[in-house]
C-alpha positions as CSV (number, residue, x, y, z in Angstrom):
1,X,23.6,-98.1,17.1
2,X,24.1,-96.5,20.8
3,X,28.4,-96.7,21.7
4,X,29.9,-95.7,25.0
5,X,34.0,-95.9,24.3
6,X,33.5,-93.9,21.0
7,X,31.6,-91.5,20.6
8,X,31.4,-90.1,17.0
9,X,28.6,-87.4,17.5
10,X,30.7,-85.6,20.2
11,X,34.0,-86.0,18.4
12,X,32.3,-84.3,14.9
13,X,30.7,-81.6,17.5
14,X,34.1,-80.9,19.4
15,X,35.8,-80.4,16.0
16,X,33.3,-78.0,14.6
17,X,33.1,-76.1,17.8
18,X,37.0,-75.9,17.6
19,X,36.2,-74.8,14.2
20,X,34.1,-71.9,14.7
21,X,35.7,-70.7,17.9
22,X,39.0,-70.0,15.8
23,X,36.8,-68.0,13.2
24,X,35.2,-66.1,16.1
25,X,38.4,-65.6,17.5
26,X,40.2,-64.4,13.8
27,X,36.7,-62.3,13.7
28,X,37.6,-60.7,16.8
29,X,41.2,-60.3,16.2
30,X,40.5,-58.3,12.6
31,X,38.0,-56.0,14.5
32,X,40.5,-55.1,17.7
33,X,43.3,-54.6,14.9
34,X,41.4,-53.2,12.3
35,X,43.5,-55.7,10.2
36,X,42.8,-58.5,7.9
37,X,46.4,-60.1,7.9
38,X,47.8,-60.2,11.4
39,X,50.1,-63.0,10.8
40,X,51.6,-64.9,7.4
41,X,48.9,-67.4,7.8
42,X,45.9,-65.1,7.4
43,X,47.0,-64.2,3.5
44,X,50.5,-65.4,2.8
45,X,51.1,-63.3,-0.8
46,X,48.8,-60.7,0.4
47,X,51.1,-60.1,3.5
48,X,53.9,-59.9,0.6
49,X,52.3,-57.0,-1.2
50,X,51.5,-55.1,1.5
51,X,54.6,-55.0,3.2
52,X,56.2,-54.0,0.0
53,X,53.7,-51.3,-0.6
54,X,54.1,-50.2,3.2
55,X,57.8,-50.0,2.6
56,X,57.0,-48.0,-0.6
57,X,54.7,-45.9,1.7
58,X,57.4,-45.2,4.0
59,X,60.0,-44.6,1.1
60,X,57.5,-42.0,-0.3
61,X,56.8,-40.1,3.2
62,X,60.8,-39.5,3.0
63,X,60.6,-38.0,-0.4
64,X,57.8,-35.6,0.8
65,X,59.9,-34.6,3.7
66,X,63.5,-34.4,1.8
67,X,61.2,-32.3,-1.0
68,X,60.2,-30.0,2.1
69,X,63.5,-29.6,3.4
70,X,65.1,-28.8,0.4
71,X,62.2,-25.8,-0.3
72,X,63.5,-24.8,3.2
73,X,67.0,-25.0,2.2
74,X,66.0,-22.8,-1.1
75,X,64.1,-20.2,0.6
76,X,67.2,-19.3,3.0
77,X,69.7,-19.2,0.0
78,X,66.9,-16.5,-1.8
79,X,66.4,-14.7,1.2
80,X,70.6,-14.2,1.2
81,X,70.4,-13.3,-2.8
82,X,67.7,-11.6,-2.6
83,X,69.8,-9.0,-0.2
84,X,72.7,-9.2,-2.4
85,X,70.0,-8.1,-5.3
86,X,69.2,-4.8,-3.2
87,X,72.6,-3.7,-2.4
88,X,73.6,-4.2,-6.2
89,X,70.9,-2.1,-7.6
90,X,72.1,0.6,-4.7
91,X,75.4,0.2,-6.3
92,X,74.4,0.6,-9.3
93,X,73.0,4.4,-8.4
94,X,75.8,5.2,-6.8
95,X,78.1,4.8,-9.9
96,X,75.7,6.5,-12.1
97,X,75.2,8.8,-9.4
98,X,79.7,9.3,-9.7
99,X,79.8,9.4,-13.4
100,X,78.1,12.8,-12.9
101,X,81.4,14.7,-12.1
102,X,80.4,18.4,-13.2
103,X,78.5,18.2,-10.2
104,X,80.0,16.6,-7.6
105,X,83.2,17.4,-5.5
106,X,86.1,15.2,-5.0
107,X,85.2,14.7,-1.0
108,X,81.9,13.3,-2.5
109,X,83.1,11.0,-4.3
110,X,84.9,9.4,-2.2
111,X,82.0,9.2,0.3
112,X,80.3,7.1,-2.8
113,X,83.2,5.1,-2.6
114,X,82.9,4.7,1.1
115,X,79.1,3.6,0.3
116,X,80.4,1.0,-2.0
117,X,83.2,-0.8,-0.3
118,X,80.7,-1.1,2.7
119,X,77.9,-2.7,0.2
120,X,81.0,-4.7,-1.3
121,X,82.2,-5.9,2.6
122,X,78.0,-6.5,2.9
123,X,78.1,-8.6,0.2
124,X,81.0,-11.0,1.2
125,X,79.7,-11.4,4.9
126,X,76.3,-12.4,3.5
127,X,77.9,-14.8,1.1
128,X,79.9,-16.4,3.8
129,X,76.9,-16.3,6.4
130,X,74.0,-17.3,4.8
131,X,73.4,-21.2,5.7
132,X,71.3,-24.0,7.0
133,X,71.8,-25.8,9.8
134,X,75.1,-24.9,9.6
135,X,76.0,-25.4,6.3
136,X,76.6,-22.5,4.0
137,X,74.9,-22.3,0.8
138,X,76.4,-19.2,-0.8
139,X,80.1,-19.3,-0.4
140,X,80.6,-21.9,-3.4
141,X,80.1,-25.3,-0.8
142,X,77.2,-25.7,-3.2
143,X,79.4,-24.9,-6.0
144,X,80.4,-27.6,-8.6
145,X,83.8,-28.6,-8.2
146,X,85.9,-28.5,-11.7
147,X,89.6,-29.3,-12.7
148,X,91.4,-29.7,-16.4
149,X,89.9,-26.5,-18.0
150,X,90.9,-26.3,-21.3
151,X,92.5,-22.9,-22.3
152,X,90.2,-23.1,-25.1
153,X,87.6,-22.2,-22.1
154,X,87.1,-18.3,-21.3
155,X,84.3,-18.8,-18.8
156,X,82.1,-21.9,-17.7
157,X,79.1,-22.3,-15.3
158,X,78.2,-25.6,-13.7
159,X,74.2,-25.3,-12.8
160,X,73.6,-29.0,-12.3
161,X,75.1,-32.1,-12.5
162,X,73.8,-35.4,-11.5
163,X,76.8,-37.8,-10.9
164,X,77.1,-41.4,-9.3
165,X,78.6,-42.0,-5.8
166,X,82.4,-41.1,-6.1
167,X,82.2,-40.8,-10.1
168,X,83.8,-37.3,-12.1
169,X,81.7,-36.6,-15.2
170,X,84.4,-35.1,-18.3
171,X,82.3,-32.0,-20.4
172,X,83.5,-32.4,-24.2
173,X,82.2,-30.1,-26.5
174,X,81.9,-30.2,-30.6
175,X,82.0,-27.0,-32.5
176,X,79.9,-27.5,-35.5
177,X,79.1,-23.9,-36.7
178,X,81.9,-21.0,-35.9
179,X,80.7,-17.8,-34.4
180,X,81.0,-14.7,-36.1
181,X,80.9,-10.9,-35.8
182,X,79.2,-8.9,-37.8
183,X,81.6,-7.4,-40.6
184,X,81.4,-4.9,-43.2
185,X,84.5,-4.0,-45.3
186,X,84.5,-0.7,-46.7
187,X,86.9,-0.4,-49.6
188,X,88.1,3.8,-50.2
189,X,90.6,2.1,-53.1
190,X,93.5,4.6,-51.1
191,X,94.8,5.2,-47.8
192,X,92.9,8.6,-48.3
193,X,89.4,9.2,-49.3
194,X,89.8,10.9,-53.4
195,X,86.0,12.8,-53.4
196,X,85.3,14.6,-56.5
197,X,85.9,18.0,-55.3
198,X,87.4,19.8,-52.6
199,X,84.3,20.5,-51.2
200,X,82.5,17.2,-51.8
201,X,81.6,15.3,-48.8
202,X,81.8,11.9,-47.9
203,X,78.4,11.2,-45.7
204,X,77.7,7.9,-44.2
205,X,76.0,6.6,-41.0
206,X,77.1,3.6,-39.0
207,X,75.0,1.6,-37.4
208,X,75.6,-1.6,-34.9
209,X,73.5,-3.0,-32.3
210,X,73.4,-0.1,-29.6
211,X,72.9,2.2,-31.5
212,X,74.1,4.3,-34.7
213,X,76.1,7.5,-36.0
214,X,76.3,9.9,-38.7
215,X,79.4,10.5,-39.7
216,X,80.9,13.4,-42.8
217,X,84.2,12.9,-44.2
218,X,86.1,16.0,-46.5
219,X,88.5,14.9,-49.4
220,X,91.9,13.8,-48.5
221,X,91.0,12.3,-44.7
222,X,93.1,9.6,-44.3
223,X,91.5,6.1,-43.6
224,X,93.3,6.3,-40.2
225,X,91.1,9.3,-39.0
226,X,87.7,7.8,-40.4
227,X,88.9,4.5,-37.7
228,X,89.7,6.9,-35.1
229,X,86.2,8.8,-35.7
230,X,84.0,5.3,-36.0
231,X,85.5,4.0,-33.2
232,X,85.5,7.2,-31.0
233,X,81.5,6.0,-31.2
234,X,82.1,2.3,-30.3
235,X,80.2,2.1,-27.2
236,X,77.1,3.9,-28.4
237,X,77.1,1.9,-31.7
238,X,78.8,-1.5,-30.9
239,X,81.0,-1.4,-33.8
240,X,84.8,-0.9,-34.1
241,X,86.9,-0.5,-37.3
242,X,90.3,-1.0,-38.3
243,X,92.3,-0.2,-41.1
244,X,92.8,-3.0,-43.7
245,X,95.0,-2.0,-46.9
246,X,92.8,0.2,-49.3
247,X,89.8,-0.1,-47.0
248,X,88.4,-0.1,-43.3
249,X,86.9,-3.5,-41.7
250,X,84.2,-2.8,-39.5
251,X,83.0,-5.2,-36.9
252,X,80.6,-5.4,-34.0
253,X,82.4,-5.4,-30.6
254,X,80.2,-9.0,-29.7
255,X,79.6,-12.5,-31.3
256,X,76.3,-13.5,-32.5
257,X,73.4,-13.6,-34.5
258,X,72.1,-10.4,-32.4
259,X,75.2,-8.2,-33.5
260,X,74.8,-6.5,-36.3
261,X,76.6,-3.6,-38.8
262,X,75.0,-1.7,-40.8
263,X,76.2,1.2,-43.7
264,X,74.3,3.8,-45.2
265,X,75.8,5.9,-47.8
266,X,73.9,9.5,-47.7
267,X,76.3,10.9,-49.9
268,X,79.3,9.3,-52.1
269,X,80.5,12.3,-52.5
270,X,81.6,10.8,-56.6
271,X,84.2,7.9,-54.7
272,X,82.2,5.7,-56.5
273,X,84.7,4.6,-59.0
274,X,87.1,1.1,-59.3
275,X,87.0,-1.2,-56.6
276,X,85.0,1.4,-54.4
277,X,81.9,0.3,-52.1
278,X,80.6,-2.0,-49.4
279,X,81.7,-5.8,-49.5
280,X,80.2,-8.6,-46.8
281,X,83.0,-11.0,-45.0
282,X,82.8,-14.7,-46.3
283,X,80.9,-17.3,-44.3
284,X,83.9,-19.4,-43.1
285,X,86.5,-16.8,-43.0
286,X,86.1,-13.3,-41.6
287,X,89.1,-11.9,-42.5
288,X,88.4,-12.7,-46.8
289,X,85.8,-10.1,-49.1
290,X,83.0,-11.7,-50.3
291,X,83.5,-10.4,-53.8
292,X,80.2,-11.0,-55.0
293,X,78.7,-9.0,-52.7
294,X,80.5,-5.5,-53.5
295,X,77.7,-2.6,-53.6
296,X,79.0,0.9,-55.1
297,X,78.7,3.6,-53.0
298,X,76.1,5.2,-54.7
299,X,74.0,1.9,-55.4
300,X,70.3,1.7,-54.1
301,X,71.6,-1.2,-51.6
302,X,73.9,1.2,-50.0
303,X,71.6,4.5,-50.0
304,X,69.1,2.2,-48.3
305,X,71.5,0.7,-45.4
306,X,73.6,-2.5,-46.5
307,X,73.7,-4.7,-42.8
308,X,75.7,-7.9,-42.0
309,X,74.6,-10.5,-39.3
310,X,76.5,-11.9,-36.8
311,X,77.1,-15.5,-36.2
312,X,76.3,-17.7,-33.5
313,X,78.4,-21.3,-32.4
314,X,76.7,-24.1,-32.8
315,X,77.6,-26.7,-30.5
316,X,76.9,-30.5,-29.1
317,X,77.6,-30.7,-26.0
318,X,78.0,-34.5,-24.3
319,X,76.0,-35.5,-27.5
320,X,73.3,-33.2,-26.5
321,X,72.6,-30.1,-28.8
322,X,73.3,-26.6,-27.4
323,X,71.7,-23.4,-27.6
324,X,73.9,-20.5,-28.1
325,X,74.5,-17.0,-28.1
326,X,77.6,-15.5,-29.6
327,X,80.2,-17.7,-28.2
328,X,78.4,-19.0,-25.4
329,X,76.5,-22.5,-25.4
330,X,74.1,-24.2,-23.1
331,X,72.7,-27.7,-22.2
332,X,70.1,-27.7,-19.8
333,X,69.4,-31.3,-19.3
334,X,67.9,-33.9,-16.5
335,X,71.7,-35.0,-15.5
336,X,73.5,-32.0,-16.9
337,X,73.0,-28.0,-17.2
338,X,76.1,-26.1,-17.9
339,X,77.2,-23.3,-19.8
340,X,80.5,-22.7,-21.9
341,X,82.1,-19.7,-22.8
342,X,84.5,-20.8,-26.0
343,X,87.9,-18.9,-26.9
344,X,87.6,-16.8,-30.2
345,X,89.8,-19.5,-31.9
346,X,88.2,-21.8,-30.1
347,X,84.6,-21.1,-31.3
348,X,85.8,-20.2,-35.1
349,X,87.2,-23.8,-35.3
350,X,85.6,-26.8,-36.6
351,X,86.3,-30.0,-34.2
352,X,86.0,-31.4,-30.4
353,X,86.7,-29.7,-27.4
354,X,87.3,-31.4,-24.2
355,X,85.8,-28.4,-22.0
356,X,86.6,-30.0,-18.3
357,X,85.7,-32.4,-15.8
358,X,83.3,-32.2,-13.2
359,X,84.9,-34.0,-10.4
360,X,82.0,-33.0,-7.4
361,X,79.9,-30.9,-5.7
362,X,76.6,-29.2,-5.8
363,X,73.2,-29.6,-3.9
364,X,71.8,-33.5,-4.1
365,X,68.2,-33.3,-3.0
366,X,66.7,-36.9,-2.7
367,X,63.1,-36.3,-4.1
368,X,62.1,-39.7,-5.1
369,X,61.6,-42.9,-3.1
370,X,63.6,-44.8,-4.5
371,X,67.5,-44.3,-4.3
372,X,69.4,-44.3,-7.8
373,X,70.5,-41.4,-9.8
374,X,67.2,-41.0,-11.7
375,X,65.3,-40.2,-8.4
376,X,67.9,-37.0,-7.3
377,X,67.7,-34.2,-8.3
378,X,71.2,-31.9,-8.5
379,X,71.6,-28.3,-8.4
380,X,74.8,-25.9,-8.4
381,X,74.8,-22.4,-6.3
382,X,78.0,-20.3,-7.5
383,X,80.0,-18.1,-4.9
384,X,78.6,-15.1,-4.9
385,X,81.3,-14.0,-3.2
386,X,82.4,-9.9,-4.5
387,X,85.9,-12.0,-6.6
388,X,83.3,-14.3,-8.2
389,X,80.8,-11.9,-9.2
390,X,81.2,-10.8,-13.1
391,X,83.3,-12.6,-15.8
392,X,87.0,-12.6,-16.8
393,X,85.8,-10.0,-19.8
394,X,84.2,-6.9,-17.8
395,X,86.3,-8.3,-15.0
396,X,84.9,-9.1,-11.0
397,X,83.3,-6.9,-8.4
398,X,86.2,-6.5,-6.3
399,X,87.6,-4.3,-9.1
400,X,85.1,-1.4,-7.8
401,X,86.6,-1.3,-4.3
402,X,89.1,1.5,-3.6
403,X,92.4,1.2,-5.1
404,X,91.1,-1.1,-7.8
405,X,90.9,-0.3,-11.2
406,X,86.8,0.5,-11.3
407,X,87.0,2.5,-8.0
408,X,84.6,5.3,-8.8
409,X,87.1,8.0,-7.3
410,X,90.1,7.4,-10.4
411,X,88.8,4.2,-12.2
412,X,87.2,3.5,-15.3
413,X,83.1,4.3,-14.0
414,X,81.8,2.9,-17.7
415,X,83.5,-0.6,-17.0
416,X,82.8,-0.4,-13.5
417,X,78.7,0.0,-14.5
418,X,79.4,-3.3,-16.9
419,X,80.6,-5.5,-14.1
420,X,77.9,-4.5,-11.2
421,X,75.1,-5.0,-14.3
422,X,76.7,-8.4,-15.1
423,X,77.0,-9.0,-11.1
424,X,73.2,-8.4,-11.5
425,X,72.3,-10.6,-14.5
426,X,74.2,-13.2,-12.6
427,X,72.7,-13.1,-9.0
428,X,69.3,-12.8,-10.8
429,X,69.9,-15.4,-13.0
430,X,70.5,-17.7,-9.9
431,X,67.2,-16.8,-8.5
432,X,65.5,-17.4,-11.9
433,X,66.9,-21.2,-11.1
434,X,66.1,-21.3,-7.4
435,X,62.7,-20.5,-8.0
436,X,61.8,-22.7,-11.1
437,X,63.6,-25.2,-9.3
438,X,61.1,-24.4,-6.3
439,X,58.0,-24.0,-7.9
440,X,58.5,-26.9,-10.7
441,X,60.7,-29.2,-9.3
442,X,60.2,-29.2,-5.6
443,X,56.7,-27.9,-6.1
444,X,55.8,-30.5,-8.5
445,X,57.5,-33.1,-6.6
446,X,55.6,-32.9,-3.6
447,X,52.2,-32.7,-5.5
448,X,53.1,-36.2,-7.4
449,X,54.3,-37.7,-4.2
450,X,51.2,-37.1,-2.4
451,X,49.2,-38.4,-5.3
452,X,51.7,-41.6,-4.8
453,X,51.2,-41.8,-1.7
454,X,47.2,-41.8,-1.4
455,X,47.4,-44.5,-4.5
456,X,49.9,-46.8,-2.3
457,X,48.0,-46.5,0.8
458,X,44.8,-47.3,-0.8
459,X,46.3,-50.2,-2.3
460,X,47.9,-51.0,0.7
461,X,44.8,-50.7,2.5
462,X,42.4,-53.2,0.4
463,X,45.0,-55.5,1.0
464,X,45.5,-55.6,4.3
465,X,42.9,-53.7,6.1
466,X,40.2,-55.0,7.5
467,X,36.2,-54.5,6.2
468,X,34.7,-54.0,9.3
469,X,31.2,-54.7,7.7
470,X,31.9,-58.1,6.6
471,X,34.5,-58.9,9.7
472,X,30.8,-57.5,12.0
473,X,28.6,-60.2,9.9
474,X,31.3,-63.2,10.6
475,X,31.3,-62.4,13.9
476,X,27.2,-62.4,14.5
477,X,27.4,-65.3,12.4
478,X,30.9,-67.1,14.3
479,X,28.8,-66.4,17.5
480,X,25.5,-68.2,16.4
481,X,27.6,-71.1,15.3
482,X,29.7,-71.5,18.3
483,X,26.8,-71.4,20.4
484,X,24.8,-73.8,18.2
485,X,28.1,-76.1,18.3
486,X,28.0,-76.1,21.9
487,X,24.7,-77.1,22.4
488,X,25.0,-79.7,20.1
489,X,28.1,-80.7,21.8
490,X,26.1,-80.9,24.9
491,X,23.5,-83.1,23.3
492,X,26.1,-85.5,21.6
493,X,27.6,-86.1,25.3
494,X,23.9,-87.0,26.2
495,X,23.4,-89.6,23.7
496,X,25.7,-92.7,25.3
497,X,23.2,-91.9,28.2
498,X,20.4,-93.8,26.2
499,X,22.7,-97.0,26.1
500,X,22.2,-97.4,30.0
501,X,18.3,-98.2,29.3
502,X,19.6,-101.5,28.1
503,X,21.1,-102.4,31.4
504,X,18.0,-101.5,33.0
505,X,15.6,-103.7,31.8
């Protein structure tokens, strides 16, 4: 049947040519873009996913660089410490170096103390000058800030805390175990040791945990002189004795389950007689004889070295269990790593403790891509300033500049050596935490990201990219069909030609 008005070939021709000119023109637009999706049309939940995972792309680039930044922000604060490190180990040798008075002058002296209110001045200007970009990191701004510290609270350290946007976090504490000295009660049954001749002697050593002494006693010496001898040794053994009734308490100068005191009997000297001997302290209450324990002084327990542990606390601490030492305990947790310091009374009783509240601060380093509390990580970096260096026991570095009562000129030099060794276990205790918080958290971070962000990008990438081997085939293939469409489309406007014959004949 030949038509002219209508023809049907060239309409089906026209509207397969349209056909494959817009897949040769989407063949051609993948290959310039290098993309499959170009528009919401081309893939409609495909363009979904990959904008999400290019937004998750994007999120984890930031993590990588806030990871970097804070390793930048970490090596400035070691280089300060690090410096503070050196000039307290010179201090250090120049106390030791004063404690040698024999041998130096008085004009000596006080040029050590010269040397060591410079290296105290050093140590303040690199605390308040050490920063990044402005911002100090050494002078406490990185420092937790605390209020409502309970007096049951000696000394505290805040190294981390992770708390929401405008939030406080309250520290409660519950002692569950007291801590304890080390005790030994040693009972003469007089104020006077009663030997069994004038010429007997009374031959014991004493022994704590930094060391140990022998120590002879003659008939008649008074339990007042046998305190004033043990203790005379208390900072070479760690132990310190008082006088209690019929009998002398000894103790170790610390808390814990590292103190210790030990009694040997090397001669009795015949006071073996009554109520006489070596008695252990009761579990719950230091003060009490453990009666059961009592060992004559001639008995095989005592001739071999009778010793009492020490005690530590045991603690929970925001319903997280604490590791201790002595009186201290610690939680090092995710969202919270602090450290107590409890009151004797404090750590010998039972019960809760409401420590203090963390109301701000610290170092907030974004290191995940996405933003909530789980993905920061929190750290604290204490003043190192010379009034914050040491602890409210041994007392603070500024005690050792002239004047103060560790100067090395008139001062106490065996105190002063206590407070620049605890400066030192601090300030190297802070670098310990940098650095693992470098290599493991910042380190570790940025390896994981990276991982993160090669498995996003690929996935982004099979989504939305373009294969440029199958996009080259449909376009060979879009170009064959165009061009066959055209020709047909040339032939179907030839067709209504033949109809003309008709006329013709």
């Amino acid at each position: 049947m030949s038509r002219i008005n209508t023809n049907v070939q060239s309409l089906i021709a026209q509207r397969v040519l349209g056909q494959n000119n817009n897949s040769l023109n989407q063949s051609l637009e993948r290959l310039s873009t290098g993309l499959r999706i170009n528009r919401g049309k081309d893939d409609p939940a495909g363009l979904i996913a990959s904008e999400k995972l290019r937004s998750e792309k994007n999120s984890i680039n930031a993590a990588i660089g806030n990871a970097e930044r804070a390793d930048q922000v970490v090596n400035i604060a070691e280089g300060g410490l690090s410096e503070v490190s050196s000039l307290l180990t010179e201090l250090q040798g120049l106390i030791t170096n004063t404690a040698n008075t024999a041998g130096l002058s008085e004009d000596e002296k006080k040029a050590n103390q010269l040397q060591i209110d410079s290296i105290l001045q050093t140590i303040d200007r690199v605390a308040g000058s050490t920063s990044f970009q402005g911002k100090r990191l050494l002078n406490g701004s990185l420092d937790y800030q605390v209020n409502s510290v309970a007096t049951s609270v000696t000394d505290f350290k805040v190294n981390g805390a992770k708390l929401a946007s405008g939030s406080t976090l309250a520290v409660n504490a519950i002692v569950t175990q007291s801590a304890q000295q080390a005790g030994l009660f040693l009972s003469a049954g007089a104020a006077a040791l009663d030997l069994s001749a004038a010429s007997a002697q009374f031959v014991i050593e004493v022994g704590g945990s930094k060391g140990s002494r022998e120590l002879s006693f003659s008939s008649g010496t008074t339990l007042t002189s046998i305190r004033d001898s043990i203790n005379s040794f208390t900072n070479v053994t760690g132990v310190q004795a008082v006088v209690s009734g019929t009998g002398l308490t000894l103790s170790s100068t610390d808390f814990g389950s590292s103190e210790f005191v030990s009694v040997r009997v090397i001669n009795a000297g015949g006071l073996t007689t009554g109520t006489t001997g070596v008695y252990s302290r009761t579990a719950t209450n230091f003060n009490t004889n453990n009666t059961g324990t009592r060992q004559a002084f001639n008995s095989s327990a005592i001739t071999n070295g009778f010793r009492d542990l020490g005690q530590d606390v045991n603690a929970t601490i925001n319903g997280i269990r604490a590791t201790a030492n002595g009186k201290t305990a610690r939680v090092n947790s995710d969202f919270l790593d602090t450290e107590i310091t409890f009151s004797t009374s404090a750590s010998q009783t039972l019960g809760a403790v409401s420590a203090f509240t963390i109301t701000g601060g610290g170092a907030d380093f974004q290191l995940a891509g996405q933003v909530d509390i789980a993905g920061k990580v929190a750290i604290g970096v204490g003043n190192i300033a010379i009034r914050k260096l040491g602890n409210s026991t041994t007392g603070f570095l500024n005690s050792l500049a002239s004047g103060q009562s560790n100067n090395v000129v008139s001062g106490n030099l065996e105190n002063a050596q206590k407070v620049v060794a605890e400066a030192i276990t601090q300030v190297s205790s802070t670098r310990g935490r940098l650095g693992a918080f470098q290599k493991n958290t910042i380190g570790a971070t940025i390896r994981s990201l990276g991982v993160s962000l090669e498995n996003t990008s690929a996935a982004e990438s099979s989504i939305r990219d373009a294969n440029f081997a199958a996009e080259t085939a449909g376009l060979t293939r879009n170009q064959i069909l165009v061009q066959a469409a055209t020709n047909v489309l040339g032939l179907a406007n030839q067709s209504p030609q033949s109809a003309l014959s008709l006329l013709r004949g």
